[in-house]
TIKEMAR-564777 format. One line per 4 residues: for each residue x, y, z of C-alpha. Coordinates in steps of 0.2 Angstrom, whole numbers, padded with zeros to 4 digits, always signed. Layout:
BEGIN
X,Y,Z | ...
***
This chain:
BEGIN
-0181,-0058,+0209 | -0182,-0043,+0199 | -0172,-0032,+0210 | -0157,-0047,+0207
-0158,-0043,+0188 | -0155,-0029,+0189 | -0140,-0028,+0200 | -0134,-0043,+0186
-0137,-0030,+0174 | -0129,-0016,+0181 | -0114,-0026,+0185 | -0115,-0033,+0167
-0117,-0017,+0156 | -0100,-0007,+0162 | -0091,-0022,+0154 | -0103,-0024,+0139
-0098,-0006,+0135 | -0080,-0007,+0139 | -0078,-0024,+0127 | -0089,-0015,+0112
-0076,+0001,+0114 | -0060,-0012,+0115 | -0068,-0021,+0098 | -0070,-0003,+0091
-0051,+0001,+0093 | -0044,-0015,+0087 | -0055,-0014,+0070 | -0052,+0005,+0068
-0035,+0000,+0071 | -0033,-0017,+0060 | -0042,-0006,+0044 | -0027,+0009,+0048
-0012,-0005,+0048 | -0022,-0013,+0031 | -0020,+0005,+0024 | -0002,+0006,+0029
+0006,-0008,+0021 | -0004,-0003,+0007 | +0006,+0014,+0006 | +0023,+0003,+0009
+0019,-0006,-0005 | +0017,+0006,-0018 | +0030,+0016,-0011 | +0043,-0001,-0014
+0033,-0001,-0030 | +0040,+0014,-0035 | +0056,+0013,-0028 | +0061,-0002,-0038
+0055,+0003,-0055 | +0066,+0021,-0052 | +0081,+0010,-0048 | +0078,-0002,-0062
+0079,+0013,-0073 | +0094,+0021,-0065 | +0102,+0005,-0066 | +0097,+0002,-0083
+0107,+0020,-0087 | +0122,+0014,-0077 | +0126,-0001,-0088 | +0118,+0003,-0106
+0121,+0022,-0103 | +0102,+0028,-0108 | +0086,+0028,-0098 | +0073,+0017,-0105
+0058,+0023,-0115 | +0047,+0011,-0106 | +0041,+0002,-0090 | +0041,-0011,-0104
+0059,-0014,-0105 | +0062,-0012,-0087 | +0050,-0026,-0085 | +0058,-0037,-0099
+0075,-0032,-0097 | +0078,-0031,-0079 | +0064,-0041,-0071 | +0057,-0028,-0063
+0039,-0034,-0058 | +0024,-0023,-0050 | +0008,-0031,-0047 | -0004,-0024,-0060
-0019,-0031,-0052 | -0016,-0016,-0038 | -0005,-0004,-0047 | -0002,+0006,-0065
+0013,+0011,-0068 | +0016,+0030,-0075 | +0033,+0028,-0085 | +0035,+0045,-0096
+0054,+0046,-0103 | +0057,+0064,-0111 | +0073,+0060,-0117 | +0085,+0045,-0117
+0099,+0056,-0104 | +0084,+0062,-0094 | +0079,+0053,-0080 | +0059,+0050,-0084
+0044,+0052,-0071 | +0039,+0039,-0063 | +0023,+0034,-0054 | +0016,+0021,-0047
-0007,+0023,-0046 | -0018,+0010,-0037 | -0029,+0004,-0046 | -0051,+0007,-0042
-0059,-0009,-0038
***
């Protein structure tokens, strides 16, 4: 009887191993595509505030002092839960820095 056991468990342990390393992966994996979107998003993020602003210039012929404006003027929404948005106008013929920073939880 004890000789069966252990063929049981030396049958039994190559794929013990082999589903904890497949597990492994597809966590390592799920966290690195979690990361990913995260990046796409403040990336959009940015992207639409900068073309808010450029379109802002094109119609009223200034860019806005504010992420403010943008916001109420041209419905440009970022989710401030996740993100603060860096809006600094130098001038009103300057396109300003923009930057988008996630937020510590």
């Amino acid at each position: 009887m004890g000789k069966r056991r252990n063929g049981v468990w030396r049958r039994l342990l190559p794929a013990a191993l082999a589903l904890c390393a497949a597990l492994t992966a597809f966590c390592l994996g799920v966290g690195r595509a979690a990361g990913s979107d995260s990046a796409e998003e403040k990336r959009l993020a940015e992207e639409s505030v900068r073309r808010a602003a450029v379109s802002c210039y094109a119609i009223e012929g200034f860019y806005p002092d504010s992420y403010e404006y943008l916001r109420d003027n041209y419905h440009v929404r970022v989710d401030e839960s996740k993100y603060v948005v860096e809006y600094s106008a130098f001038a009103s013929n300057l396109m300003p820095d923009i930057t988008i920073l996630e937020v510590d939880r």
